[in-house]
TIVO-590323 format. One record per residue (C-alpha): x, y, z; residue in three letters; residue number from 1. Coordinates in nm, 2 decimals, decimal comma. Example, Ala and Ser with C-alpha at 12.3 -4.5 7.8 and 13.67 -1.06 7.14 Angstrom:
BEGIN
x / y / z / residuo / num
1,23 / -0,45 / 0,78 / ALA / 1
1,37 / -0,11 / 0,71 / SER / 2
This chain:
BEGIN
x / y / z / residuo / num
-3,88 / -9,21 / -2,09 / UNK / 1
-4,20 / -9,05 / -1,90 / UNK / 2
-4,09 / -9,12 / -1,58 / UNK / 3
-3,72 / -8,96 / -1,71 / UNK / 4
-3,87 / -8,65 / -1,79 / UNK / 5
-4,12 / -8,65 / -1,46 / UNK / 6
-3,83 / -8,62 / -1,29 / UNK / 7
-3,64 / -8,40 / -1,48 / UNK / 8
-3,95 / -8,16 / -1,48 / UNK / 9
-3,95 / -8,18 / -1,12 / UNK / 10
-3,62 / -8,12 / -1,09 / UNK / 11
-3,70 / -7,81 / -1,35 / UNK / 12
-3,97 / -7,66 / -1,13 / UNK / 13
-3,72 / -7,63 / -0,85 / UNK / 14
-3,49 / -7,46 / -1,01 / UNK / 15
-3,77 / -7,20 / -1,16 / UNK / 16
-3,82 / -7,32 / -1,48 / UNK / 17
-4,11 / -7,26 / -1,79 / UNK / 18
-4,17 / -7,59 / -1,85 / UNK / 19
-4,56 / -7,55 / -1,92 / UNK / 20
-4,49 / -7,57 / -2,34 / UNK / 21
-4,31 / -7,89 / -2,31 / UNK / 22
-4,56 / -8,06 / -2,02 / UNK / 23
-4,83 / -7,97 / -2,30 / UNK / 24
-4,67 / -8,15 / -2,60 / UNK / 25
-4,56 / -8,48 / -2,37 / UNK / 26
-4,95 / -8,50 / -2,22 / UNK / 27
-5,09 / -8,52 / -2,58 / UNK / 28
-4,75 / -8,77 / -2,66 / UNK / 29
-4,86 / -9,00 / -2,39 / UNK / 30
-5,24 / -9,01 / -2,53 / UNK / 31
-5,10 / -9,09 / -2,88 / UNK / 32
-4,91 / -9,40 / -2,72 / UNK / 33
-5,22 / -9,50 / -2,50 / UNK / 34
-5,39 / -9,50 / -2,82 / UNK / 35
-5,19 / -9,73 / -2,99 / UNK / 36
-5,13 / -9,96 / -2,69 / UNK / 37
-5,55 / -9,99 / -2,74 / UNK / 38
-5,52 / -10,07 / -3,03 / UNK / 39
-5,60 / -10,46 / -3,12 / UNK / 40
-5,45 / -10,56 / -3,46 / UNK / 41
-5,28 / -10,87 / -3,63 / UNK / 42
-5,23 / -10,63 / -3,98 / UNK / 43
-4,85 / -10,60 / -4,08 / UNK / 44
-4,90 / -10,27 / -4,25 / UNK / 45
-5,11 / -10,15 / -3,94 / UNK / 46
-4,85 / -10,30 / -3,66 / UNK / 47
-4,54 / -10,13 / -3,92 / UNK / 48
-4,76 / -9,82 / -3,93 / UNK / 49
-4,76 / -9,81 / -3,49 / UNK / 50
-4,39 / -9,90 / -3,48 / UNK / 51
-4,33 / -9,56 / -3,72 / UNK / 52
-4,53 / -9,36 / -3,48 / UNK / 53
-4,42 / -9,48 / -3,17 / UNK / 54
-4,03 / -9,40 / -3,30 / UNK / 55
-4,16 / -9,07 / -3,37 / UNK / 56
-4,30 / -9,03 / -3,00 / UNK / 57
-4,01 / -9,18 / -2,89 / UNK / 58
-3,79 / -8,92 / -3,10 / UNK / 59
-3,99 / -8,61 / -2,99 / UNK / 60
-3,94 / -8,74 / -2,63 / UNK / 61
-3,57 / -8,74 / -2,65 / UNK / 62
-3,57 / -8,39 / -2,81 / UNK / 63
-3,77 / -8,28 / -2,49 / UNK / 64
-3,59 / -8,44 / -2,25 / UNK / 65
-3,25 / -8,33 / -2,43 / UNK / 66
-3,38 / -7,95 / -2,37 / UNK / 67
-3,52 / -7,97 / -2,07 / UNK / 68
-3,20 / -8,09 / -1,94 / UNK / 69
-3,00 / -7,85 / -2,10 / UNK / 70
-3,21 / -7,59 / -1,93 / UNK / 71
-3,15 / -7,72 / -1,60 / UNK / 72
-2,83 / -7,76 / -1,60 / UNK / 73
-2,80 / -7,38 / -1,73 / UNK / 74
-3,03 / -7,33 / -1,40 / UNK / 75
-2,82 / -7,52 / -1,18 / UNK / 76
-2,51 / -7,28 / -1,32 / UNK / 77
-2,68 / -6,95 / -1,28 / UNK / 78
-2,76 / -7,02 / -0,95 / UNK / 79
-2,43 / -7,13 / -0,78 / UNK / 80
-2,29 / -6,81 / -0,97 / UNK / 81
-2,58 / -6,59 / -0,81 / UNK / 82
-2,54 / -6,77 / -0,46 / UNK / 83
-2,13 / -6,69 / -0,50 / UNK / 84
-2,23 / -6,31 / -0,59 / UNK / 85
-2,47 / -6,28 / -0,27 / UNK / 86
-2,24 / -6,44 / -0,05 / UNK / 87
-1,95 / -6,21 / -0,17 / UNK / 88
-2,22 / -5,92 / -0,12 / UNK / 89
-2,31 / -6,00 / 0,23 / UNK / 90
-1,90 / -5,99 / 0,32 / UNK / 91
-1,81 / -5,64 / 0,17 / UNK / 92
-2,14 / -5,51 / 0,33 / UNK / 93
-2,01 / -5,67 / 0,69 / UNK / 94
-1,70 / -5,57 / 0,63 / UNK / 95
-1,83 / -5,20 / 0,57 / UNK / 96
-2,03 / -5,19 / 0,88 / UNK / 97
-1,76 / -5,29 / 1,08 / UNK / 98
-1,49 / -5,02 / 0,93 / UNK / 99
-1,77 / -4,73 / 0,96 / UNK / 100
-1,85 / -4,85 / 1,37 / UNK / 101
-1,47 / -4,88 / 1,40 / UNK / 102
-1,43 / -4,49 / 1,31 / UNK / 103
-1,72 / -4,38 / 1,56 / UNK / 104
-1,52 / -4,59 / 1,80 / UNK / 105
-1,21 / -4,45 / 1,76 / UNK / 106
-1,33 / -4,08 / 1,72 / UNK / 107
-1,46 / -4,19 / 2,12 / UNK / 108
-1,14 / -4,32 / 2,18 / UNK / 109
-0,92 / -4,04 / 2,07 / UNK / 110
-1,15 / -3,75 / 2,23 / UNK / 111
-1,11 / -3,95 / 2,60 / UNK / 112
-0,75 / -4,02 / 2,57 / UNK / 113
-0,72 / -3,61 / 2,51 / UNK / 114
-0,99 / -3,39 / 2,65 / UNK / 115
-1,08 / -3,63 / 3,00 / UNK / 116
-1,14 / -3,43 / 3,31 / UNK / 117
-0,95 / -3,54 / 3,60 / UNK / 118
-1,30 / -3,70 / 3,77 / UNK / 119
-1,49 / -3,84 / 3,52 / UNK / 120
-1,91 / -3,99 / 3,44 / UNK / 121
-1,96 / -4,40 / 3,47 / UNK / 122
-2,22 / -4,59 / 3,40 / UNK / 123
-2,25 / -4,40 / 3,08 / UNK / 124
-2,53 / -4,49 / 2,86 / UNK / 125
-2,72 / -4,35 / 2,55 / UNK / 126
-3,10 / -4,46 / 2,42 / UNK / 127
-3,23 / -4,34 / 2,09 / UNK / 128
-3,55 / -4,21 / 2,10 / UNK / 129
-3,75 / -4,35 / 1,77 / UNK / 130
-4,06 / -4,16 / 1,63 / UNK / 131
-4,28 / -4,44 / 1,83 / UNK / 132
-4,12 / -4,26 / 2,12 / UNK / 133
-4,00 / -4,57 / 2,28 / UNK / 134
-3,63 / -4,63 / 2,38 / UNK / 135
-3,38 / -4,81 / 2,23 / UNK / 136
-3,03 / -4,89 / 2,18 / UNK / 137
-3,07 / -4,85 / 1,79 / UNK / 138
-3,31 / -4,68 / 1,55 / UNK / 139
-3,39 / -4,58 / 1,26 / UNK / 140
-3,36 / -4,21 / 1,19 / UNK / 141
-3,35 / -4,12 / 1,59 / UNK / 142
-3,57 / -3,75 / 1,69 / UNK / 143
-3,38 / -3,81 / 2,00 / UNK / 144
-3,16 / -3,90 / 2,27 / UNK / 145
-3,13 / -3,99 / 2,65 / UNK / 146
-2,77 / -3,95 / 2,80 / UNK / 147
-2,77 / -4,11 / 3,15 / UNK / 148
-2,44 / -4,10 / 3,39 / UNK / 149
-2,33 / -4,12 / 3,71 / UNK / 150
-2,07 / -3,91 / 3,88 / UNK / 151
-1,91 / -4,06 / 4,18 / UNK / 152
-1,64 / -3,98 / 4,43 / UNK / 153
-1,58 / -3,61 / 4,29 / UNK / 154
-1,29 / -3,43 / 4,44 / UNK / 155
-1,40 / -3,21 / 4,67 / UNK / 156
-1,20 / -2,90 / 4,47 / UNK / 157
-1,40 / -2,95 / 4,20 / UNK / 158
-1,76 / -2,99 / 4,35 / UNK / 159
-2,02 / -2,69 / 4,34 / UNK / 160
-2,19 / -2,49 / 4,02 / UNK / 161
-2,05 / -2,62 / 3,72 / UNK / 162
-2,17 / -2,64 / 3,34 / UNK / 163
-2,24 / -2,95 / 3,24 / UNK / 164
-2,25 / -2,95 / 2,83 / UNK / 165
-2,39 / -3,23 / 2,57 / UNK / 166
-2,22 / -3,27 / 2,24 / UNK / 167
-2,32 / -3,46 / 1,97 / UNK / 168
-2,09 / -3,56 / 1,64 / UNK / 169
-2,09 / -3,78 / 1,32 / UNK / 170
-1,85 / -4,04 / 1,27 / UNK / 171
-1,59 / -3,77 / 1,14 / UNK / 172
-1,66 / -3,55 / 1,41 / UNK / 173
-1,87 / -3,30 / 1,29 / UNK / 174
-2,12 / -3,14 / 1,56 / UNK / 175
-2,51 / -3,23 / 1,49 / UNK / 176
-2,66 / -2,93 / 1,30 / UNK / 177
-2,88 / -2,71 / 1,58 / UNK / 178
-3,11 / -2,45 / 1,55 / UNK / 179
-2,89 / -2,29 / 1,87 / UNK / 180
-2,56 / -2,43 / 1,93 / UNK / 181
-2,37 / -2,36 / 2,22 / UNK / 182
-1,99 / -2,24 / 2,20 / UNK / 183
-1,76 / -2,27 / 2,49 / UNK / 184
-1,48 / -2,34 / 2,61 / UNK / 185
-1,34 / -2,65 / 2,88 / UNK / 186
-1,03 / -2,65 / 3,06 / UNK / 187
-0,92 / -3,01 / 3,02 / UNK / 188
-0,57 / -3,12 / 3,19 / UNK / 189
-0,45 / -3,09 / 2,88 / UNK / 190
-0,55 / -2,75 / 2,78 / UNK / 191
-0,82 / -2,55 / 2,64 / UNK / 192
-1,03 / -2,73 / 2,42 / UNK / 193
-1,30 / -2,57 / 2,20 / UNK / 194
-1,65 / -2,72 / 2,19 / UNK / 195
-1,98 / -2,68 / 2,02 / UNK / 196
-2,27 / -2,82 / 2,24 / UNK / 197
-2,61 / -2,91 / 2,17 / UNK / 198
-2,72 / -2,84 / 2,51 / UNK / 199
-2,60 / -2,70 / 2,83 / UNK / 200
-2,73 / -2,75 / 3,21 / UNK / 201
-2,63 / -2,61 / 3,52 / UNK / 202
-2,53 / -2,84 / 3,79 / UNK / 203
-2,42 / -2,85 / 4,15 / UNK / 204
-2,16 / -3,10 / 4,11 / UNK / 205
-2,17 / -3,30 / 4,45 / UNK / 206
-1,95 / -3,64 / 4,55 / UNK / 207
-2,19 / -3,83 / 4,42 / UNK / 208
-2,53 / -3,79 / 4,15 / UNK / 209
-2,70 / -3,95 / 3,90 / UNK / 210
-2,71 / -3,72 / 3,60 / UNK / 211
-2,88 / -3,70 / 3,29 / UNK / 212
-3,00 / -3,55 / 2,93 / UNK / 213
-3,29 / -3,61 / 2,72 / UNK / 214
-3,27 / -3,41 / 2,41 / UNK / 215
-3,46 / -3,31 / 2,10 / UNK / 216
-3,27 / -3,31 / 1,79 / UNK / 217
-3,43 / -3,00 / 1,58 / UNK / 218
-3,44 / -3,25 / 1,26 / UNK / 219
-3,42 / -3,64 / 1,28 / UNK / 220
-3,05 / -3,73 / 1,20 / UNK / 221
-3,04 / -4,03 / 0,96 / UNK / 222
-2,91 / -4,35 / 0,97 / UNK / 223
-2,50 / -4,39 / 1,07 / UNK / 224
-2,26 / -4,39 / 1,38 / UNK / 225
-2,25 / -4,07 / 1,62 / UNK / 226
-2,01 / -4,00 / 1,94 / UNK / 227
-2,17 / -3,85 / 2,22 / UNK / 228
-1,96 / -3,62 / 2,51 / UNK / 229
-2,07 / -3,49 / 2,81 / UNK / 230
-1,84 / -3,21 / 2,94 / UNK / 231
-1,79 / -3,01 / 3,22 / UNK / 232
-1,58 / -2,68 / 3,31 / UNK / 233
-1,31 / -2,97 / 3,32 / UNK / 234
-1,30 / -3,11 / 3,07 / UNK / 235
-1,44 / -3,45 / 2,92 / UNK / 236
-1,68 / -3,62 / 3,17 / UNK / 237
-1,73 / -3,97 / 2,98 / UNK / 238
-1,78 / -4,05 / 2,58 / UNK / 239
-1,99 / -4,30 / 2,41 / UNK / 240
-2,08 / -4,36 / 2,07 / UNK / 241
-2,41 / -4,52 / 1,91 / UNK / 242
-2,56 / -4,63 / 1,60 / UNK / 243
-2,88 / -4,52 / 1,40 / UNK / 244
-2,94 / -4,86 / 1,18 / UNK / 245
């Protein structure tokens, strides 16, 4: 029965159980039994009087072990339902992420399909600027951006002085808030199309240039997905959206 309830207590202390009250009462158990193993007697009422205690021992041991077990099988059932619950938690919250990234990917979608300029940016790429001022790919609440692009093989028609414009959106394509936003107006091929900048430059557009934007956000936008579009006269020059984790 000790070695049954060893193991059991073990088995207990894995699964993050109090078992410090019971360990007490079976260590002064196991003395009592020691003690009457030491004992040297040919008395009948003296051996009768051992055999009463050791049933008792043996009694309280079974009560023990009868808890503890009950305990750890209520452990054991607790923590498959927790481990079911986190695993369920960790799916919704991918799932999230990946509907949220899916919108920002779309809104960049649906604003090249529409608003393209008939030459357009490649190599289009965009590095958060984190408060340790190092680059990256992802940070958390960025203080600002770099926008690099090429522009090859332009037309000649539509080389020469030419505003290049920076716009920066949520998700849902609202324009980052800025101390000094910029309103203008492109000619896309399919229309006019109204947009609200962050910044502006003025560019000889030639057949072929490396281009690009480093920019201050006036207050560090939090964590989410954003769509940046570079612009020109044109229309849309290229699109690309970005995450702040």
């Amino acid at each position: 029965m000790s070695v049954a309830y060893s193991d059991l207590r073990v088995e207990n202390e894995s699964l993050q159980g109090e078992v410090s009250a019971t360990a007490q009462v079976v260590e002064q158990k196991e003395i009592v039994i020691k003690q009457i193993k030491a004992q040297s007697t040919k008395d009948l009422t003296a051996l009768r009087s051992q055999i009463a205690e050791l049933q008792k021992v043996k009694s309280e041991f079974e009560q023990i072990i009868t808890a503890l077990q009950s305990e750890n099988d209520a452990l054991k059932t607790e923590n498959v339902r927790l481990s079911g619950e986190n695993e369920n938690l960790k799916g919704q919250n991918t799932q999230l992420s990946e509907q949220v990234t899916g919108l920002a990917k779309q809104l960049e979608d649906q604003i090249r399909k529409t608003q393209s300029a008939t030459f357009k940016a490649t190599s289009f790429r965009v590095e958060v600027e984190r408060k340790t001022e190092k680059l990256t790919t992802k940070a958390r609440r960025a203080k600002g951006i770099l926008v690099t692009f090429d522009l090859a093989d332009v037309p000649a028609n539509y080389q020469g002085a030419q505003k290049i414009y920076l716009v920066v959106t949520d998700d849902k394509g609202n324009p980052i808030p800025s101390v000094n936003p910029i309103k203008a107006t492109v000619y896309a091929p399919t229309g006019p199309v109204e947009i609200l900048a962050q910044e502006i430059k003025s560019v000889n557009v030639v057949n072929t240039q490396r281009l690009s934007f480093s920019h201050k956000f006036d207050d560090r936008i939090k964590a989410g997905n954003y769509v940046v579009a570079i612009y020109c006269d044109k229309g849309l020059l290229g699109a690309s959206s970005f995450r702040v984790s």
